[in-house]
PDBQT receptor file of N, H, CA, C and O in Angstrom, charges set to zero:
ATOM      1  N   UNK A   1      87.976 105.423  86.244  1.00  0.00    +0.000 N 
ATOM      2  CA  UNK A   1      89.261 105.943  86.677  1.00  0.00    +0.000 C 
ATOM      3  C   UNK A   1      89.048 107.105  87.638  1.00  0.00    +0.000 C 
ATOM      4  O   UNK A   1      88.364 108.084  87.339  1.00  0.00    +0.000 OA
ATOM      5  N   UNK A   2      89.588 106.969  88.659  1.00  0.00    +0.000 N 
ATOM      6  H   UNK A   2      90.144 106.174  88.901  1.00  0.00    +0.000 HD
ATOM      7  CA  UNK A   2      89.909 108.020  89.894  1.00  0.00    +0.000 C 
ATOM      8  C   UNK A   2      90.182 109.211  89.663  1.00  0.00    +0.000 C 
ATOM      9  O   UNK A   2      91.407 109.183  89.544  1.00  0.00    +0.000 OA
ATOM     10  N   UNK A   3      89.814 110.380  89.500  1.00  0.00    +0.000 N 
ATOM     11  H   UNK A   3      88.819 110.402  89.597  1.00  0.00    +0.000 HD
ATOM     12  CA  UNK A   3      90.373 111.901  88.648  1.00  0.00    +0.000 C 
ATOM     13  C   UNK A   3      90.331 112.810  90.481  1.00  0.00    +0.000 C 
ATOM     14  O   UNK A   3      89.638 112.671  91.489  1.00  0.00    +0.000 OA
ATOM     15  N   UNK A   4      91.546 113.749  90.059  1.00  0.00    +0.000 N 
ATOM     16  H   UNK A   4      92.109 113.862  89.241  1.00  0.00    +0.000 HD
ATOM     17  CA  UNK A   4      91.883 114.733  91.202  1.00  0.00    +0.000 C 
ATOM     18  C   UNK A   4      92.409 114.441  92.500  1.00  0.00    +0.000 C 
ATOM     19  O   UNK A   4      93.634 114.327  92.535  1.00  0.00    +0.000 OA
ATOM     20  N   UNK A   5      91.611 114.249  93.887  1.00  0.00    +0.000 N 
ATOM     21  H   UNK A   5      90.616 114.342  93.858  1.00  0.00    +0.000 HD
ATOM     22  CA  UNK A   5      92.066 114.162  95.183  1.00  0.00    +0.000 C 
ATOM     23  C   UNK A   5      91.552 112.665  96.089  1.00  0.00    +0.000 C 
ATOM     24  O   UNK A   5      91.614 112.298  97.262  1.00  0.00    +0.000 OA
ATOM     25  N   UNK A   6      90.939 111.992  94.568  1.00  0.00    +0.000 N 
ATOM     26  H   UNK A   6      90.888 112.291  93.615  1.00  0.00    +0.000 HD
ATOM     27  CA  UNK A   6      90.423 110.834  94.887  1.00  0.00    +0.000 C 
ATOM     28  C   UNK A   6      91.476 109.470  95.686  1.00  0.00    +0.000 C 
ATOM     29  O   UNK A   6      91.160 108.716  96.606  1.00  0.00    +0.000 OA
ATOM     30  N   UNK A   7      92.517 109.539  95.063  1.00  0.00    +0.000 N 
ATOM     31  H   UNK A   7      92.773 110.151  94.316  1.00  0.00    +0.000 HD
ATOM     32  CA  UNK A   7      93.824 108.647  95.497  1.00  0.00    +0.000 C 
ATOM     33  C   UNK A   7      94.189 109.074  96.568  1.00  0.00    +0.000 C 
ATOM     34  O   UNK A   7      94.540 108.113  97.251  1.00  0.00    +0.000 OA
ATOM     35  N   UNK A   8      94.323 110.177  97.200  1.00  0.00    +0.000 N 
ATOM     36  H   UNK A   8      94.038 110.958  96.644  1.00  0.00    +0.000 HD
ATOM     37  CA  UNK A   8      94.798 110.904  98.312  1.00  0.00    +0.000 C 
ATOM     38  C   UNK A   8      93.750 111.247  99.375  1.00  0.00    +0.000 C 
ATOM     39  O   UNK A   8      94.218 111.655 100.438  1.00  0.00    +0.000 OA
ATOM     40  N   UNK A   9      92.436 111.158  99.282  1.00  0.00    +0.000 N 
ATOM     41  H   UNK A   9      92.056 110.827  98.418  1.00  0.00    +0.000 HD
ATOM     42  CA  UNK A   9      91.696 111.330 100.174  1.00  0.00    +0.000 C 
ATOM     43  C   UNK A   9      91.136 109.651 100.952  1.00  0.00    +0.000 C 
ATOM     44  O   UNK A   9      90.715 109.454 102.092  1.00  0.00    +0.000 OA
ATOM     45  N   UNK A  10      91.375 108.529  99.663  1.00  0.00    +0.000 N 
ATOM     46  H   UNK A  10      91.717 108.689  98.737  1.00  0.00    +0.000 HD
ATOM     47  CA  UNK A  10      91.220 107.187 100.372  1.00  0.00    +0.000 C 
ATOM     48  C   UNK A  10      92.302 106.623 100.992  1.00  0.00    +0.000 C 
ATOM     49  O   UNK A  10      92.004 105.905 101.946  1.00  0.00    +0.000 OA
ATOM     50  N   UNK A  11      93.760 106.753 100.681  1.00  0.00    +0.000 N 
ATOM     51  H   UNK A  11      94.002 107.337  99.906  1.00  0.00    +0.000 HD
ATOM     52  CA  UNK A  11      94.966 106.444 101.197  1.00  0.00    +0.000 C 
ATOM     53  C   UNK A  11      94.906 107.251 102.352  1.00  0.00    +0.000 C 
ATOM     54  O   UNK A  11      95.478 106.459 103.101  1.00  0.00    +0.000 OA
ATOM     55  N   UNK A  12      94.598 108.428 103.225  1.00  0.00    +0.000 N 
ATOM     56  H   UNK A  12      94.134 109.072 102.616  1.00  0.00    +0.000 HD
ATOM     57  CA  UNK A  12      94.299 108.851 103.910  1.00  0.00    +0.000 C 
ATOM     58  C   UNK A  12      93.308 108.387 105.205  1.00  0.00    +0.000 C 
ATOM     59  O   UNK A  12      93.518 108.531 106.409  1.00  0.00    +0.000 OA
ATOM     60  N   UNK A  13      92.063 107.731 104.459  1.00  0.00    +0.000 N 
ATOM     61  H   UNK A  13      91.892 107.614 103.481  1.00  0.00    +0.000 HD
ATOM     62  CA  UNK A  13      91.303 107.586 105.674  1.00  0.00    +0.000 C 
ATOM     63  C   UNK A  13      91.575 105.714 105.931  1.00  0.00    +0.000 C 
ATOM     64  O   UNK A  13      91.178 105.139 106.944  1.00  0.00    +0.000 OA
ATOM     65  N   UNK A  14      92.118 105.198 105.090  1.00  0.00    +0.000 N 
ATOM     66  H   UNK A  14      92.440 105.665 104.267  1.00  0.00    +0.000 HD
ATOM     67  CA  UNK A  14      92.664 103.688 105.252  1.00  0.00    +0.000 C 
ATOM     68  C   UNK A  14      93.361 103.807 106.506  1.00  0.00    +0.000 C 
ATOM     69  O   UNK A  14      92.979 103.209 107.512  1.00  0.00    +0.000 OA
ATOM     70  N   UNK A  15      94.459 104.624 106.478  1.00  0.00    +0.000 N 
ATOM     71  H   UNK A  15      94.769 105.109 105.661  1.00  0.00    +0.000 HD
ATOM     72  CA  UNK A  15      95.308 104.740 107.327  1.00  0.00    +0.000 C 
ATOM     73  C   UNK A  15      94.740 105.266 108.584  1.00  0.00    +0.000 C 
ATOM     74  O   UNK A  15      95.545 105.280 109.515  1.00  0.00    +0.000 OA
ATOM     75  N   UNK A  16      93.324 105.784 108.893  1.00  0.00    +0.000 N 
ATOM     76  H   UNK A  16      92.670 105.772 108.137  1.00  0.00    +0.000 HD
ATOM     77  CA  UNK A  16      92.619 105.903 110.188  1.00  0.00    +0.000 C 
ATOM     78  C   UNK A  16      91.635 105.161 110.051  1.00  0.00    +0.000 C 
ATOM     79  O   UNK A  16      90.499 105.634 110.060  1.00  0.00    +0.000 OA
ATOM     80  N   UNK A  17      91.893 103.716 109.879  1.00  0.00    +0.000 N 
ATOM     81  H   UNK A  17      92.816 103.332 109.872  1.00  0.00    +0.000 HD
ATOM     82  CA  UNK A  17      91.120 102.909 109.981  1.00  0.00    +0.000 C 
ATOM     83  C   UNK A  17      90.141 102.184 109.327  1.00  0.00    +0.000 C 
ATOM     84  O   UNK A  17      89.717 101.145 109.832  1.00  0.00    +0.000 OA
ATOM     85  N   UNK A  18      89.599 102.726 107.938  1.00  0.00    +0.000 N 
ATOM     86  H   UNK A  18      89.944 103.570 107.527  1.00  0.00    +0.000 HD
ATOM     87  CA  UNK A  18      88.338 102.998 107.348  1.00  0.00    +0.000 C 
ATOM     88  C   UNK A  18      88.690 101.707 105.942  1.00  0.00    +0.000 C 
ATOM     89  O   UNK A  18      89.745 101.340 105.424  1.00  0.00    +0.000 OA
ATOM     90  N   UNK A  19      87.038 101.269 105.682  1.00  0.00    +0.000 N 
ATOM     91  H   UNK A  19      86.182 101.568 106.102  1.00  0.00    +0.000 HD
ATOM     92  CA  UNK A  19      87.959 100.538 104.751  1.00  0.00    +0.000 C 
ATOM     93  C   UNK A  19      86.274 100.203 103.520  1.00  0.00    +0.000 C 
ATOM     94  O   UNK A  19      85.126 100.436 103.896  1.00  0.00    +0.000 OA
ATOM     95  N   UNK A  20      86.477  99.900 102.762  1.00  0.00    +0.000 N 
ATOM     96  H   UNK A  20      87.411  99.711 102.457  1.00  0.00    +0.000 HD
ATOM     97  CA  UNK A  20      85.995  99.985 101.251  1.00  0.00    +0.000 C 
ATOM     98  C   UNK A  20      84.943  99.124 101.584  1.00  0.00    +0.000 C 
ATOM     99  O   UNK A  20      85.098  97.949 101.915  1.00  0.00    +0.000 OA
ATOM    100  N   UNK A  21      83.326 100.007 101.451  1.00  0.00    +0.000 N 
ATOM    101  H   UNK A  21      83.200 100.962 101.182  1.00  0.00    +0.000 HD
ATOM    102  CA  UNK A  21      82.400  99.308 101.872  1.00  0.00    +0.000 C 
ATOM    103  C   UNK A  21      81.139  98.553 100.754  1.00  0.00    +0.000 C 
ATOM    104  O   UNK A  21      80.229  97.729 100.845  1.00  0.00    +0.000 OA
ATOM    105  N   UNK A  22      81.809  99.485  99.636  1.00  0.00    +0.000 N 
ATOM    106  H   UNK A  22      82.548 100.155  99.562  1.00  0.00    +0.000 HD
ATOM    107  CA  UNK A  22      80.776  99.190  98.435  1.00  0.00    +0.000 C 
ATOM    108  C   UNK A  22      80.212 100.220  97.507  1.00  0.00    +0.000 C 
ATOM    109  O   UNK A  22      80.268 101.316  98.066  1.00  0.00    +0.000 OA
ATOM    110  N   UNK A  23      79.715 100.296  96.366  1.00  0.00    +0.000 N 
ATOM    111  H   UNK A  23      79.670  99.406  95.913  1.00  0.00    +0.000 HD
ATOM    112  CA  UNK A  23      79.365 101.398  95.658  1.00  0.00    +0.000 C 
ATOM    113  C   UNK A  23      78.032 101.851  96.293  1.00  0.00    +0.000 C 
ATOM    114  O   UNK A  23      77.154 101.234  96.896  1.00  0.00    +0.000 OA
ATOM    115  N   UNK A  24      78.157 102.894  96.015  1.00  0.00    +0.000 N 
ATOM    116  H   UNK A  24      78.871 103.396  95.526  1.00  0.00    +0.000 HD
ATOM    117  CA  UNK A  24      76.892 104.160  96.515  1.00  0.00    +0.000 C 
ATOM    118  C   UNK A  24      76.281 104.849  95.395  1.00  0.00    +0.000 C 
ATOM    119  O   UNK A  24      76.368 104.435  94.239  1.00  0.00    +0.000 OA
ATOM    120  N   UNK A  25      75.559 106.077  95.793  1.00  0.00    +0.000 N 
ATOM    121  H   UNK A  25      75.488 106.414  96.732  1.00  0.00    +0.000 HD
ATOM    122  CA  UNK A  25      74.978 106.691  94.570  1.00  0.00    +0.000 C 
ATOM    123  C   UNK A  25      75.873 106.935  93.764  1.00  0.00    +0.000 C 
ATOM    124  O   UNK A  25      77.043 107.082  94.114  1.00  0.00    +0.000 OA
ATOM    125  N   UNK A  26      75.350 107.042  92.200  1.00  0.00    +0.000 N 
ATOM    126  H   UNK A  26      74.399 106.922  91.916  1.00  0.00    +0.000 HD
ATOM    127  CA  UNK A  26      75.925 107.376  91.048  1.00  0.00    +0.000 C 
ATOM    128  C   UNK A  26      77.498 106.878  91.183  1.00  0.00    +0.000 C 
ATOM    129  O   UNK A  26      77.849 105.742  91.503  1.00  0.00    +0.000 OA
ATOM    130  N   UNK A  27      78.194 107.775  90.926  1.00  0.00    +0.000 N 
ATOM    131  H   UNK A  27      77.909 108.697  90.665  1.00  0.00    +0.000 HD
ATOM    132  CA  UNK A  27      79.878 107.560  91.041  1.00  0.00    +0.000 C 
ATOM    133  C   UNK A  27      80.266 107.875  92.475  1.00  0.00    +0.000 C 
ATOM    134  O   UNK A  27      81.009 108.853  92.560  1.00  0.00    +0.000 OA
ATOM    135  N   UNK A  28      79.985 107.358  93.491  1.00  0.00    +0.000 N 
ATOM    136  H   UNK A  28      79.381 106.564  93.422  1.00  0.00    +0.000 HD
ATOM    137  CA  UNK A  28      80.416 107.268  94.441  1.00  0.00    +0.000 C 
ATOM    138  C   UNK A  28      80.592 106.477  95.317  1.00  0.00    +0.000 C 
ATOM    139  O   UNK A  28      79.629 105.738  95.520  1.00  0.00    +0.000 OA
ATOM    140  N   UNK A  29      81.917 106.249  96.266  1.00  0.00    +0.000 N 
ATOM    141  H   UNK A  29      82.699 106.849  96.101  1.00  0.00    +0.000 HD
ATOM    142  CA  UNK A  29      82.316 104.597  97.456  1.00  0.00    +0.000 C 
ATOM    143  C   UNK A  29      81.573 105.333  98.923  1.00  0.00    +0.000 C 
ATOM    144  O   UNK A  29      81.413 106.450  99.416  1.00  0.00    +0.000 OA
ATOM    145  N   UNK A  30      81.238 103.793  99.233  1.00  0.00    +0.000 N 
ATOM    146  H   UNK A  30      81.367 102.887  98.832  1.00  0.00    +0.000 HD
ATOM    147  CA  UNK A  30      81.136 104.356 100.461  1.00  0.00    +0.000 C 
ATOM    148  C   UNK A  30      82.429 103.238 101.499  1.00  0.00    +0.000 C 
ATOM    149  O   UNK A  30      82.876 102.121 101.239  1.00  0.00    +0.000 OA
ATOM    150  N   UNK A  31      82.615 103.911 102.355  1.00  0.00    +0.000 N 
ATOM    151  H   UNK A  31      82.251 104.818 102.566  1.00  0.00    +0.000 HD
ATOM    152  CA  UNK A  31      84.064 103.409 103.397  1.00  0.00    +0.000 C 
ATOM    153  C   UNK A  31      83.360 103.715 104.791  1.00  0.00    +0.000 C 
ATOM    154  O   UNK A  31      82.761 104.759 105.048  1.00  0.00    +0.000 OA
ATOM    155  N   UNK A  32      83.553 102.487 105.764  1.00  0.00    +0.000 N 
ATOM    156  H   UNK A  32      84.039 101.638 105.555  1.00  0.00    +0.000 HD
ATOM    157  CA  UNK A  32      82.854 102.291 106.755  1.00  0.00    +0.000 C 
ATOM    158  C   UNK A  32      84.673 102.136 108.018  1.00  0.00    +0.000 C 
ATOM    159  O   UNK A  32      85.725 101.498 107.978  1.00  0.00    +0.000 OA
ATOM    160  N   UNK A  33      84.235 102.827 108.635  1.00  0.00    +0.000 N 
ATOM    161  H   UNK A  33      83.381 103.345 108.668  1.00  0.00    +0.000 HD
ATOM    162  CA  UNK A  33      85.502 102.889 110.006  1.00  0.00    +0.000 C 
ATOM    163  C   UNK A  33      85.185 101.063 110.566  1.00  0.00    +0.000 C 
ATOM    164  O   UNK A  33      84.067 100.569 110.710  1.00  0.00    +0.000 OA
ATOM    165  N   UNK A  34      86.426 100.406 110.778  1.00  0.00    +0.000 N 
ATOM    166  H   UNK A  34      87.334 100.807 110.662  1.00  0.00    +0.000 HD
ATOM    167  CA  UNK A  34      86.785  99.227 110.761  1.00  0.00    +0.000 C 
ATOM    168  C   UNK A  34      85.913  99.524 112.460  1.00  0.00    +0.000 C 
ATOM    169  O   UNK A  34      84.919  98.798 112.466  1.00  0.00    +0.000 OA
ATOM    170  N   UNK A  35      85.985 100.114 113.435  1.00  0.00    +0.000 N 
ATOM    171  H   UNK A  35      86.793 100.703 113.430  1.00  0.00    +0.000 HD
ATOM    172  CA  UNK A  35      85.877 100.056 114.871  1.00  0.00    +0.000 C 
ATOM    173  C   UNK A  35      84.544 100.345 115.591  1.00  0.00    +0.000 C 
ATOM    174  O   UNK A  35      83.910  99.865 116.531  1.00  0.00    +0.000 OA
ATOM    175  N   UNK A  36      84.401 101.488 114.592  1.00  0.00    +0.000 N 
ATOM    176  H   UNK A  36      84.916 101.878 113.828  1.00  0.00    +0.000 HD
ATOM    177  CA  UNK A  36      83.309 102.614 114.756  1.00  0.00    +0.000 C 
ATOM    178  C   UNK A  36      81.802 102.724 113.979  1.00  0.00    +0.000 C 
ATOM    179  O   UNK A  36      80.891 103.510 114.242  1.00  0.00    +0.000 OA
ATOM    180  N   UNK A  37      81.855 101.456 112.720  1.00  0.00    +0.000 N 
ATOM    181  H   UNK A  37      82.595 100.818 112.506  1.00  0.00    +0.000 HD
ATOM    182  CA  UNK A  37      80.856 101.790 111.813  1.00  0.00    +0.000 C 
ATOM    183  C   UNK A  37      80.585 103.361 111.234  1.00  0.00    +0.000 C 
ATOM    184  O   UNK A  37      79.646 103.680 110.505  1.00  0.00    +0.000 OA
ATOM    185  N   UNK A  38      81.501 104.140 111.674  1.00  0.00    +0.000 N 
ATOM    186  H   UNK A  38      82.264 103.881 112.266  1.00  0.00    +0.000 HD
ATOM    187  CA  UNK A  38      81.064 105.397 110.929  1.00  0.00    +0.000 C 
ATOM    188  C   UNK A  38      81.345 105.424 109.719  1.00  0.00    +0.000 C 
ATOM    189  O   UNK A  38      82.506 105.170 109.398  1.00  0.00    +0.000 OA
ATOM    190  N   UNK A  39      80.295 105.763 108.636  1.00  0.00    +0.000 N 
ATOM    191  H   UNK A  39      79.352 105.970 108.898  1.00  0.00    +0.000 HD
ATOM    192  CA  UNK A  39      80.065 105.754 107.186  1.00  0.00    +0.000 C 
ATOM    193  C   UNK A  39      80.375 107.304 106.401  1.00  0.00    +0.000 C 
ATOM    194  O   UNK A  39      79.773 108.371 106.525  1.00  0.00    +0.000 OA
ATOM    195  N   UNK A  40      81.422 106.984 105.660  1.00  0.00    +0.000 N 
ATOM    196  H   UNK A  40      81.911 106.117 105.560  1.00  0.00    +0.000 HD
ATOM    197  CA  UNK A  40      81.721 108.014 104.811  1.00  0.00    +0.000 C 
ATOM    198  C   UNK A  40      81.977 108.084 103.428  1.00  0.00    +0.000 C 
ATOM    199  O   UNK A  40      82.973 107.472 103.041  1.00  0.00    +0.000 OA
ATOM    200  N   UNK A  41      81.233 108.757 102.511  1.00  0.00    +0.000 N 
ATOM    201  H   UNK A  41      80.425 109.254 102.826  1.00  0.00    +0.000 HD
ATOM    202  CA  UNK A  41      81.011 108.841 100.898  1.00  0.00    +0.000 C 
ATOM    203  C   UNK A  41      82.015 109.647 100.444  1.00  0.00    +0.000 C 
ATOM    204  O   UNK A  41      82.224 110.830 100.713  1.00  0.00    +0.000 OA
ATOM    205  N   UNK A  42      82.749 108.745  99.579  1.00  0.00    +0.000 N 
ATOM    206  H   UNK A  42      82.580 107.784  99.360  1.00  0.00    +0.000 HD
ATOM    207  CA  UNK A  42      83.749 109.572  98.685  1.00  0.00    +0.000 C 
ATOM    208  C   UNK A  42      83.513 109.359  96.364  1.00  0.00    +0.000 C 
ATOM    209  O   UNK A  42      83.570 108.571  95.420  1.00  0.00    +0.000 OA
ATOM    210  N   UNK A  43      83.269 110.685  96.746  1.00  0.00    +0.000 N 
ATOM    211  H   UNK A  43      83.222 111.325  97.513  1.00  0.00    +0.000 HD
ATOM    212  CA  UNK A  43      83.462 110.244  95.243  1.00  0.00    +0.000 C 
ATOM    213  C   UNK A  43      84.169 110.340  94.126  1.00  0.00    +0.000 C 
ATOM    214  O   UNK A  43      84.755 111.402  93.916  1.00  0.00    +0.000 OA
ATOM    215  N   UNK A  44      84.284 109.055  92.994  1.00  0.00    +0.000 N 
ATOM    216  H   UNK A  44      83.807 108.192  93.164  1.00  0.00    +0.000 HD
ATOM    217  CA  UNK A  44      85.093 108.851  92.464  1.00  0.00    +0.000 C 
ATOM    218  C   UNK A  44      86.037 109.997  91.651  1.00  0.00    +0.000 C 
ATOM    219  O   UNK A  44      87.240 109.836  91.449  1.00  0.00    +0.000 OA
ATOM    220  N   UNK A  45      85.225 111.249  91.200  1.00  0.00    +0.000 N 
ATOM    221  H   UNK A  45      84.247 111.379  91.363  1.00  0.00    +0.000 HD
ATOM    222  CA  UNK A  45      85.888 112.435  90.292  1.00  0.00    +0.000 C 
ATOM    223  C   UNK A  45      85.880 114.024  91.194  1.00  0.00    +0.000 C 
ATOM    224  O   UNK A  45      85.473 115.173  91.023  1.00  0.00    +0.000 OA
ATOM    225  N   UNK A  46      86.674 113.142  92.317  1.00  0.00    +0.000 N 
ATOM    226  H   UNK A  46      87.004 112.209  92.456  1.00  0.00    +0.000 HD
ATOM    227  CA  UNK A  46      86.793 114.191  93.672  1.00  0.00    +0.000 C 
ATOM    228  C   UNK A  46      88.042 114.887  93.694  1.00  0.00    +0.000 C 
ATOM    229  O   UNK A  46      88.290 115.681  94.601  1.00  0.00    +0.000 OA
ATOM    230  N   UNK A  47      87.395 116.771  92.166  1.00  0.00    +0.000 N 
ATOM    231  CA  UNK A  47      88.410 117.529  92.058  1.00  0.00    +0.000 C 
ATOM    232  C   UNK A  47      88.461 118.721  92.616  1.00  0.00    +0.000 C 
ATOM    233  O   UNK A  47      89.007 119.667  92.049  1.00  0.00    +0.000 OA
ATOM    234  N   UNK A  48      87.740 118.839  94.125  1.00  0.00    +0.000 N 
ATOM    235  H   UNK A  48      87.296 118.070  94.585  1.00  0.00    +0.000 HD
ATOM    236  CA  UNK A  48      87.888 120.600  94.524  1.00  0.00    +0.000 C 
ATOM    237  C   UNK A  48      88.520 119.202  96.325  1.00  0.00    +0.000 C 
ATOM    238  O   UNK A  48      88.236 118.308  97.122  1.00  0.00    +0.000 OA
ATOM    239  N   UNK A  49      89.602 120.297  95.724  1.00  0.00    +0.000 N 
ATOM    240  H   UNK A  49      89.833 121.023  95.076  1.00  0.00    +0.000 HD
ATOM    241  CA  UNK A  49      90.494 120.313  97.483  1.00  0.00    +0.000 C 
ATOM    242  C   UNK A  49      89.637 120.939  98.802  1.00  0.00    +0.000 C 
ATOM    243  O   UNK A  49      90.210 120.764  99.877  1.00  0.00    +0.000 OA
ATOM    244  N   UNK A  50      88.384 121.621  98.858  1.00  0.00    +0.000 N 
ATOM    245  H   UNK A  50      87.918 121.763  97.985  1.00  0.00    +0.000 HD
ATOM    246  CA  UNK A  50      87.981 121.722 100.103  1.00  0.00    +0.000 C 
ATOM    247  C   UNK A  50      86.988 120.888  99.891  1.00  0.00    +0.000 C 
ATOM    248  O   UNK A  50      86.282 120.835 100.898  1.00  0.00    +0.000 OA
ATOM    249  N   UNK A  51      86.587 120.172  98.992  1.00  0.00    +0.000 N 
ATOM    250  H   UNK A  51      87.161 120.215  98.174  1.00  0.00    +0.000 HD
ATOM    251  CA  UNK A  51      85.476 118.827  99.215  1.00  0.00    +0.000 C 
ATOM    252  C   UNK A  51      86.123 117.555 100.162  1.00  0.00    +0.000 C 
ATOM    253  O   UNK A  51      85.790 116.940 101.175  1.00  0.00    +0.000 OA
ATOM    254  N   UNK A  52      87.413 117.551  99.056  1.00  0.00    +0.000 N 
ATOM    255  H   UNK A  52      87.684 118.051  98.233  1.00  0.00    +0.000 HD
ATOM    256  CA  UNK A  52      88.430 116.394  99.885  1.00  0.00    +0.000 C 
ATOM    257  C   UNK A  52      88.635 116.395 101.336  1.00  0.00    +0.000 C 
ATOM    258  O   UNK A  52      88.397 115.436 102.070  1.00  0.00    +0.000 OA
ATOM    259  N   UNK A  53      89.261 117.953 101.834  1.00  0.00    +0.000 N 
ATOM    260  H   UNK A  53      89.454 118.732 101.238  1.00  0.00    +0.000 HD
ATOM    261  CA  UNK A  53      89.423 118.515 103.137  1.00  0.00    +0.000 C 
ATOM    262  C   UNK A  53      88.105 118.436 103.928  1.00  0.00    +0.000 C 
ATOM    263  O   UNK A  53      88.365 118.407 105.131  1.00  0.00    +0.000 OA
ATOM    264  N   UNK A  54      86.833 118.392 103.693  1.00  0.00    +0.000 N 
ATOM    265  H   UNK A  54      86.622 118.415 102.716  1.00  0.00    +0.000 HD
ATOM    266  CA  UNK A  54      85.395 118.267 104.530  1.00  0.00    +0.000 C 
ATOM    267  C   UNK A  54      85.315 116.897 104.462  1.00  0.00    +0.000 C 
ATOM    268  O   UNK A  54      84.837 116.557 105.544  1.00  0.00    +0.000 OA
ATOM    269  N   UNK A  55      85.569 115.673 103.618  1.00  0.00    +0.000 N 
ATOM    270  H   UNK A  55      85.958 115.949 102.739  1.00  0.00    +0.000 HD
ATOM    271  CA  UNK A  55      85.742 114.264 103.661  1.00  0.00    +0.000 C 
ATOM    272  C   UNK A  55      86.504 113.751 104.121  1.00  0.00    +0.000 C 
ATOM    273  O   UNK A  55      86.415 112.534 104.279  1.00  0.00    +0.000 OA
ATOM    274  N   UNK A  56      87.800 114.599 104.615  1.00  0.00    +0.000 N 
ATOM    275  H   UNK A  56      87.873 115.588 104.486  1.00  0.00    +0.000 HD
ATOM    276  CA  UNK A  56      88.949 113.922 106.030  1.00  0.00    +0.000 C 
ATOM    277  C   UNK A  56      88.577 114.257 106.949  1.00  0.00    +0.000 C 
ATOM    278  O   UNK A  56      88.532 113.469 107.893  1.00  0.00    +0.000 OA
ATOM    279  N   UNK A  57      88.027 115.928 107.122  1.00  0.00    +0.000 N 
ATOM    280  H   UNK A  57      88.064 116.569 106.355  1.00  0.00    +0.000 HD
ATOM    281  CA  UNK A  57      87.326 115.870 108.419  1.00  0.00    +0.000 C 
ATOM    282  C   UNK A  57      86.517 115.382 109.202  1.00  0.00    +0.000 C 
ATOM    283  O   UNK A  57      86.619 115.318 110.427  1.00  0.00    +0.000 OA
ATOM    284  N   UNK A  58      85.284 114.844 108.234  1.00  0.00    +0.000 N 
ATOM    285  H   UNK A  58      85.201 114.896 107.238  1.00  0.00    +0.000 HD
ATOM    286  CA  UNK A  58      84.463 114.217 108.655  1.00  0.00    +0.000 C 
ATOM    287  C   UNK A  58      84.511 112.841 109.074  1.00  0.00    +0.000 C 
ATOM    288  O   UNK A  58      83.805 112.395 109.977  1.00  0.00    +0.000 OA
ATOM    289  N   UNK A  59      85.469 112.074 108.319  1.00  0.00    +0.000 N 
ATOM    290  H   UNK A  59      86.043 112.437 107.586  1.00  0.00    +0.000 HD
ATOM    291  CA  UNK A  59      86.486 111.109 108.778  1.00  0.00    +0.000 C 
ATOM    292  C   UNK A  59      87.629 111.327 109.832  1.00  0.00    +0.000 C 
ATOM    293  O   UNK A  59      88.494 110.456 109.922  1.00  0.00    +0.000 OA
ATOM    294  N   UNK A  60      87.677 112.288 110.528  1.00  0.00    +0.000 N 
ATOM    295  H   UNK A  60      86.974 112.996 110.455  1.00  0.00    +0.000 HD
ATOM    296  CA  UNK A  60      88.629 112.483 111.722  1.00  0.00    +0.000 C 
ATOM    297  C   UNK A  60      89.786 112.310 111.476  1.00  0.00    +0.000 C 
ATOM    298  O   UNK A  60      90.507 111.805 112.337  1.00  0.00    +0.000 OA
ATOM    299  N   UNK A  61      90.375 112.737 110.032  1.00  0.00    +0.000 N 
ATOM    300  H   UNK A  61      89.789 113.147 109.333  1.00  0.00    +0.000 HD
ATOM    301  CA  UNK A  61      91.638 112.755 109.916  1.00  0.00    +0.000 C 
ATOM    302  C   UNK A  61      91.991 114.406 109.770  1.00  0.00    +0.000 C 
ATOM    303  O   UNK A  61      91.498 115.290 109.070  1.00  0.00    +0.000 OA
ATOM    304  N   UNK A  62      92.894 114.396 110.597  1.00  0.00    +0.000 N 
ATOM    305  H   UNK A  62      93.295 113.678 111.166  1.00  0.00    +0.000 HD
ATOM    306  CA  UNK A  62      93.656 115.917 110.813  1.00  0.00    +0.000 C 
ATOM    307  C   UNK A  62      94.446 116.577 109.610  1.00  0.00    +0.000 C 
ATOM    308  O   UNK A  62      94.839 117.738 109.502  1.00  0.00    +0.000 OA
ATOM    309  N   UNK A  63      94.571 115.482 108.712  1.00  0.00    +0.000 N 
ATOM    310  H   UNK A  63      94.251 114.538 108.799  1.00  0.00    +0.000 HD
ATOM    311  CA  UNK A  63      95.289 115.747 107.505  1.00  0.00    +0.000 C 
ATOM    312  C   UNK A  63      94.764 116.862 106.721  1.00  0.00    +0.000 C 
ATOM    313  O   UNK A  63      93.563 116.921 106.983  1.00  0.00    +0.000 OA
ATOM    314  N   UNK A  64      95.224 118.186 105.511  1.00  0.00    +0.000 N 
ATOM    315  H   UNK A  64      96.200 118.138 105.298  1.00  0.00    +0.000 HD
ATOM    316  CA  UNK A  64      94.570 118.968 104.980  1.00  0.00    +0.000 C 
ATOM    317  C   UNK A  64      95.108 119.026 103.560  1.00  0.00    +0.000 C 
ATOM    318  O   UNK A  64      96.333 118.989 103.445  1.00  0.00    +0.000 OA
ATOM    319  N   UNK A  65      94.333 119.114 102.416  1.00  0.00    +0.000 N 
ATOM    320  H   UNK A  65      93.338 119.144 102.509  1.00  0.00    +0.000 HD
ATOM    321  CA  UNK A  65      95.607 118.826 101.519  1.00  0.00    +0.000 C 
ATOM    322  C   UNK A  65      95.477 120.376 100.946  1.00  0.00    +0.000 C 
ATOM    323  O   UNK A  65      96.282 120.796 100.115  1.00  0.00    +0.000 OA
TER     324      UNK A  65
């Protein structure tokens, strides 16, 4: 189960493109940009809001939560 900013940081980068590439280390997805191949790790018990905020950025979403 998804705990903290996990629901809100993948509904986020879907919507710039990015899409569900497969499990990664330990408890963590990795999501690959549909255009770009750029690879980004999110993980599943993702509860500090400036982790989330450095994982949209790095995903090029302008969004901040």
């Amino acid at each position: 189960m998804a705990v903290g900013f996990y629901r809100e940081v993948t509904k986020h980068i879907k919507k710039a493109g990015y899409a569900y590439d497969g499990n990664f280390k330990g408890s963590h997805e990795r999501w690959k940009h549909k255009k770009t191949g750029h690879l980004v790790e999110v993980p599943f018990n993702l509860k500090s809001r400036h982790t989330a905020n450095g994982i949209l950025s790095s995903a090029g979403v302008k969004k901040k939560l």
